[in-house]
N, C-alpha and C positions, 0 to 999 in steps of 0.2 A: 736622865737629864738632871743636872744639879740645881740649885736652889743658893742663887746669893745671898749671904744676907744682911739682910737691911733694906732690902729690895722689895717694893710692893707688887703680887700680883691683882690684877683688877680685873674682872670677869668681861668687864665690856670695851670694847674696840674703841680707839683714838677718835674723834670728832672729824667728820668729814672736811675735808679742804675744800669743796665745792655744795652749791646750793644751786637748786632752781627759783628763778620767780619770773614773774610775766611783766614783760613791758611790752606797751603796743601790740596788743594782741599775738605777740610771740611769745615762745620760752628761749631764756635766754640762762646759759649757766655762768655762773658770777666765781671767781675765784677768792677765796676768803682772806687770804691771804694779802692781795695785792689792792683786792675791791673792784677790779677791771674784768669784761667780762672775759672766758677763759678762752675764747677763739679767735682773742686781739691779732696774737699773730700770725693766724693760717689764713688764704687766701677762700674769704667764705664768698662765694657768688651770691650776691644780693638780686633781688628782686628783678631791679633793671635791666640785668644781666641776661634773664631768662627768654628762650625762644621765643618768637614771635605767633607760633601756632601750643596747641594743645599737645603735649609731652606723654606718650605711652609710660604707664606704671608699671601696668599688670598685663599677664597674656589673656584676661577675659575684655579685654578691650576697653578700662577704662584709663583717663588722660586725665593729666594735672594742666589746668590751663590760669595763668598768669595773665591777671587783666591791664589793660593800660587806659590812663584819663583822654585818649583822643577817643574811646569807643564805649565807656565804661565812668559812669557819673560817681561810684562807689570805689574807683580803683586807687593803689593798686591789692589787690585780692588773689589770694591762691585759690581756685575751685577745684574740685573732682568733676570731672565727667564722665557719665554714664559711657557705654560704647556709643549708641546710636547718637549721642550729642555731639562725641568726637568725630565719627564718622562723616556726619553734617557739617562740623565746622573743613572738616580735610576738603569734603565737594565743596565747598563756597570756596575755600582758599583757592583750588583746583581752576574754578571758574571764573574767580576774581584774575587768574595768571592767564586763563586762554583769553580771558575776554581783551587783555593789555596789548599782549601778544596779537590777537588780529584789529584790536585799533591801530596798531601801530603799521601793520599790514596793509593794511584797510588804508590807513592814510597816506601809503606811500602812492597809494594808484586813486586816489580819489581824496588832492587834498581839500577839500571842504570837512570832513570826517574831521580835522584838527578844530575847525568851531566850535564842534560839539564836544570837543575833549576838553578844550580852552574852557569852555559854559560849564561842565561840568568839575573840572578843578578848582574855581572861582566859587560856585555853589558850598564846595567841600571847605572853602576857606571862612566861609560867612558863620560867624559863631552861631545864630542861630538858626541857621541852616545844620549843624553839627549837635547842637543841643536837640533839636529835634529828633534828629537819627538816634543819637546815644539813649535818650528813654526808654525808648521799646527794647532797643540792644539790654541796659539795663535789665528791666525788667525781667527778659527772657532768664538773663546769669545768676537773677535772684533767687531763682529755683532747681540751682548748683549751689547755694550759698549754704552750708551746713554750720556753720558758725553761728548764726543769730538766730 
């Protein structure tokens, strides 16, 4: 290989185009160039986006679960879940669907059953009737919380 000259060789590589730094508790890659960060234009699914239950990562059974402020006083929050915690949340979702499914049943042959759906919707809309619930909810997700 030839050698121009007048031409410097310099043993170390060009200055990267990109940088990591954290904002809001993410990492976010910035483009140096532009200053904007580097994934402006690709279609990145943010947070709200994310399913409504606990998301399979791995095949030993742990789950990424994505918290929301109607259940969740600290959200919103990426966690890891163990298997047995994912598994738990799949039965409660499991039994939150059957239990819907024969009230609704249930109320077509005995509507009185609609009272107590009505009493209970109402309940669920009283903020501190919901503040009350989310605590413990809370709490429990806090020891999923590897971050702090």
């Amino acid at each position: 290989m030839a050698h121009t000259p007048g031409r410097r060789m310099t043993s170390q590589p060009p200055p990267s185009r990109y940088r990591v730094v954290e904002q809001g508790r993410r990492l976010v890659v910035i483009d140096t160039r532009t200053g904007a960060p580097a994934d402006q234009g690709r279609d990145v699914a943010p947070m709200e986006k994310a399913g409504l239950g606990p998301e399979r990562i791995a095949f030993d059974g742990r789950a990424v679960l994505v918290t929301r402020p109607f259940y969740d006083d600290k959200a919103p929050r990426r966690l890891v879940l163990d298997e047995g915690a994912a598994r738990w949340l799949e039965n409660a979702r499991s039994l939150g669907i059957g239990t819907a499914v024969l009230t609704v049943v249930a109320a077509i042959f005995a509507p009185s059953i609609i009272a107590v759906a009505v009493i209970g919707a109402v309940a669920l809309a009283n903020p501190k009737t919901r503040a009350g619930l989310r605590k413990p909810i809370t709490a429990w997700l806090d020891r999923y919380d590897r971050e702090r």
